[in-house]
C-alpha positions in Angstrom: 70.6 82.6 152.4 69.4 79.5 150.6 69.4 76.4 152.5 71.0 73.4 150.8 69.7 69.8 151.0 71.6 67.0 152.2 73.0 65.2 149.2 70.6 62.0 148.8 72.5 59.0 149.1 72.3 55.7 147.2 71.4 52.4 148.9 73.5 49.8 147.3 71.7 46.9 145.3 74.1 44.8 148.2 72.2 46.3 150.9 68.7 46.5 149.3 69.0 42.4 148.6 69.6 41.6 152.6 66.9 43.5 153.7 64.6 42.1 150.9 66.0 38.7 152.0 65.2 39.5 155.5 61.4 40.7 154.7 61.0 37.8 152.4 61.8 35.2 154.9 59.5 36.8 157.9 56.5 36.7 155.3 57.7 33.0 154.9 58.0 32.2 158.4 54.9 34.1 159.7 52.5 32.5 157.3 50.7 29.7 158.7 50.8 27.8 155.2 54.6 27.5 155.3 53.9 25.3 158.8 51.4 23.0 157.9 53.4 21.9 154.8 56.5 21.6 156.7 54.4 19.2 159.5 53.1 17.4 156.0 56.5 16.8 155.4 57.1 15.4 158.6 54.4 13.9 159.4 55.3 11.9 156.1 58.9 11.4 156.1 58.6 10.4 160.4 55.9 7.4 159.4 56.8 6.3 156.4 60.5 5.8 158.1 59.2 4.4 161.0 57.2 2.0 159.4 60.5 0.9 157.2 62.1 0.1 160.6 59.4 -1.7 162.0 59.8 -4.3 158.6 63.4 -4.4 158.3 65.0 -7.7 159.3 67.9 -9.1 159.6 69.9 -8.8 156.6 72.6 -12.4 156.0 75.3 -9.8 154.7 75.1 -7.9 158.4 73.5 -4.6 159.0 71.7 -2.4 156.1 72.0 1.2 156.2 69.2 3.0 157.9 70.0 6.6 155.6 67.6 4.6 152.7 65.4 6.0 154.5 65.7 9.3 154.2 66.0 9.3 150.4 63.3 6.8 149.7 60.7 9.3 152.3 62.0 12.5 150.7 60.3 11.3 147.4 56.4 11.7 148.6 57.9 14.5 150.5 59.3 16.7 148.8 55.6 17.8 147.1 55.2 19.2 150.8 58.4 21.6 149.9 57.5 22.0 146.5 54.1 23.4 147.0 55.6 25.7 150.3 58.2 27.4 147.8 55.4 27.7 144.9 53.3 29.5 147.3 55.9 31.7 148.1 56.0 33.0 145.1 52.2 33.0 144.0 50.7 34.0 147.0 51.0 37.4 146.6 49.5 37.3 143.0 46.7 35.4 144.3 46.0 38.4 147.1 46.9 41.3 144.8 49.9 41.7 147.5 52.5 42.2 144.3 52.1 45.8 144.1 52.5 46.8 147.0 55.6 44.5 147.7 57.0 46.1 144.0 56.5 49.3 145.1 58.6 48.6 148.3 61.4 47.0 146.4 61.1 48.5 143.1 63.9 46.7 141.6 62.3 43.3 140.3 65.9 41.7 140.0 66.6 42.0 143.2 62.8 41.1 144.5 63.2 38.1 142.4 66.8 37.0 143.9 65.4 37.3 146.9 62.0 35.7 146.9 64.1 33.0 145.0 67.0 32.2 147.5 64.6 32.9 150.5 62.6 29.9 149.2 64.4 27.2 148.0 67.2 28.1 150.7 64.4 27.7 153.2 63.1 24.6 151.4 66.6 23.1 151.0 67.5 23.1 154.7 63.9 22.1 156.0 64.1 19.2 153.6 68.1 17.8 155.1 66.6 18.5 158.3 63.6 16.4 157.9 65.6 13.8 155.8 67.4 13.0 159.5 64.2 12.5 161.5 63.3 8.9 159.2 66.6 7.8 159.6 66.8 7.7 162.8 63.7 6.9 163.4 64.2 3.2 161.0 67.1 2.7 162.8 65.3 2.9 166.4 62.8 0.7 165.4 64.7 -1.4 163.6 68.2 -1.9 165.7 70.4 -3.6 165.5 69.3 -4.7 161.9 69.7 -1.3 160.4 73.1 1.1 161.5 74.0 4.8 161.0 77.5 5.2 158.7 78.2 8.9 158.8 79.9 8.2 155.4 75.9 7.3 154.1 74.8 10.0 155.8 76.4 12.6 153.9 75.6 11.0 150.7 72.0 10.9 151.8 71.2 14.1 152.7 73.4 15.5 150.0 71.3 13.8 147.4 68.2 15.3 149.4 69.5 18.7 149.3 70.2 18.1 145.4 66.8 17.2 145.1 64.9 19.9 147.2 66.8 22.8 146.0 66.4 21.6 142.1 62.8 20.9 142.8 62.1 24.2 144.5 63.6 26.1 142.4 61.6 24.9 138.6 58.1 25.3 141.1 59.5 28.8 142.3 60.2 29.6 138.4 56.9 28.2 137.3 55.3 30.7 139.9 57.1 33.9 138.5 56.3 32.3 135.0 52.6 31.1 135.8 51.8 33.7 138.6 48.8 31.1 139.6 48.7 28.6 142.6 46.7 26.0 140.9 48.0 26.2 137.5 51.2 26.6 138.8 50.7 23.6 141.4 49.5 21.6 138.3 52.3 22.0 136.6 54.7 20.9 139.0 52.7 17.6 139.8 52.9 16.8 136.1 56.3 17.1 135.6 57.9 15.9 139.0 55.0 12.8 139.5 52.5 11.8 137.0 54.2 12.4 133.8 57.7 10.3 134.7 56.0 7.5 135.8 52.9 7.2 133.5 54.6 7.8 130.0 56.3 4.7 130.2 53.6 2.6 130.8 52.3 2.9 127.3 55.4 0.9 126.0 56.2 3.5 123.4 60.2 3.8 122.7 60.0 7.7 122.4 56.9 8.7 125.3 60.3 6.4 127.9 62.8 8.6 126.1 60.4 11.8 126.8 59.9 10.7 130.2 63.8 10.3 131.0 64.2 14.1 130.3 62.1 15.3 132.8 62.8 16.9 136.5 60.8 14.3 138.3 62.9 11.2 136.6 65.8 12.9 137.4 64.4 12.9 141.2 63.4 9.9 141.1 66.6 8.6 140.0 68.8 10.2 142.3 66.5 9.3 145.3 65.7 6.0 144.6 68.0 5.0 142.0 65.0 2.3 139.8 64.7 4.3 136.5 65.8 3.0 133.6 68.3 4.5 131.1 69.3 7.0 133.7 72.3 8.2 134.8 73.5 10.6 138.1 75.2 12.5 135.5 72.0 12.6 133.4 69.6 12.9 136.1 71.5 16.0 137.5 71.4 17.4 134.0 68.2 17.5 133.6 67.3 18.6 137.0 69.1 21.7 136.9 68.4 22.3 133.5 65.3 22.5 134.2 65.1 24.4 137.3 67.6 26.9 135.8 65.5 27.5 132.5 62.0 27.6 134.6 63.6 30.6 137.4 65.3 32.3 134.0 61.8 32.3 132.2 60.1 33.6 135.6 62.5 36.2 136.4 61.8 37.7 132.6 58.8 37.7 132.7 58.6 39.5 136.4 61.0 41.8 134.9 58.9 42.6 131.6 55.0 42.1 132.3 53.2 44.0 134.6 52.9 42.8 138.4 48.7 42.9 138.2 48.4 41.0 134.6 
């Protein structure tokens, strides 16, 4: 008598996306990178907050709100978050680990999701979390000239969470797309930092209008709020425009090009 094998069942695309999610954040978590920028982060956000406390006086028009501070900190902070997402991504290029993670989850869609919401998801909520710690840390040192409006709050650490997860996601797009830590790091400082700020220093009508479409104007705007011709509605724009068309170019190109080139 012929024995029959047991009909081979299909693991839904559903099922293989948690447990990718679930491997993708325990390599996040257990990396000791992924720590030291999160205590950059801190470390930043915490002092530069502190110290904004420690010079705030009394305003004439009665207390200011001490949530500033989490926006204006989350500025030099957020390259802490920016380069832990990158790194996600380009880390296992940099260490040949690609293949084998490919030949675990074959399907580069779903590797890609995952990777993708594992990081910036991970960025996003590390970033409102650390956008709390300078706010209350201004208005300790600072009371009873600074106070805590929950109504502020939530704007602040919205706008954070705005600006983290559009961030995170163009550097987690430029490391599907670039596939190189320093080239890739590069790359994100330009566009989020030295580009926004330098182009209009050369007093050139069209190098202020090139600088008001890029992802670190946008940032800067909607953290800050001191960049001209902007807009919240154009600042978010461009933000997500850009984050969206830097993951859409990474994920083709880790769905068309081979994991090792």
């Amino acid at each position: 008598m012929t024995a029959t094998l047991p009909a081979r069942r299909e693991v839904s695309a559903g099922r293989v996306l948690a447990r990718t999610c679930a491997a993708e954040w325990t390599r996040l978590r257990t990396v000791r990178a992924s720590w030291w920028f999160a205590a950059a982060a801190a470390a930043v956000m915490v002092g530069i907050g502190t110290i904004a406390g420690l010079e705030a006086g009394p305003a004439p028009d009665g207390p200011a709100s001490a949530w500033m501070a989490s926006t204006v900190t989350a500025m030099p902070a957020q390259f802490a978050l920016l380069a832990l997402a990158l790194t996600a991504v380009t880390s296992d290029y940099a260490t040949g680990g690609i293949v084998p993670t490919l030949q675990w989850t074959p399907r580069r869609g779903v590797l890609g999701l995952a990777r993708t919401v594992v990081a910036v998801t991970a960025a996003t909520a590390l970033g409102v979390l650390l956008a709390l710690a300078p706010a209350l840390a201004a208005y300790v040192a600072a009371r009873p000239a600074l106070h805590l409006p929950w109504d502020d709050g939530l704007d602040a650490l919205g706008t954070v969470a705005l600006v983290v997860a559009g961030g995170t996601t163009l550097a987690v797009g430029l490391g599907f797309l670039l596939r190189a830590t320093a080239g890739a790091l590069v790359v994100v400082f330009l566009l989020m930092l030295v580009l926004p700020f330098l182009l209009p220093v050369f007093g050139y009508p069209w190098l202020s209008t090139v600088a008001e479409v890029l992802p670190g104007s946008a940032a800067a705007f909607l953290l800050i709020g001191e960049v001209p011709g902007m807009t919240t509605a154009s600042s978010v724009t461009v933000l997500l425009s850009w984050a969206g068309g830097a993951l859409l170019l990474g994920l083709l190109r880790l769905a068309r090009d081979d994991a090792n080139r």
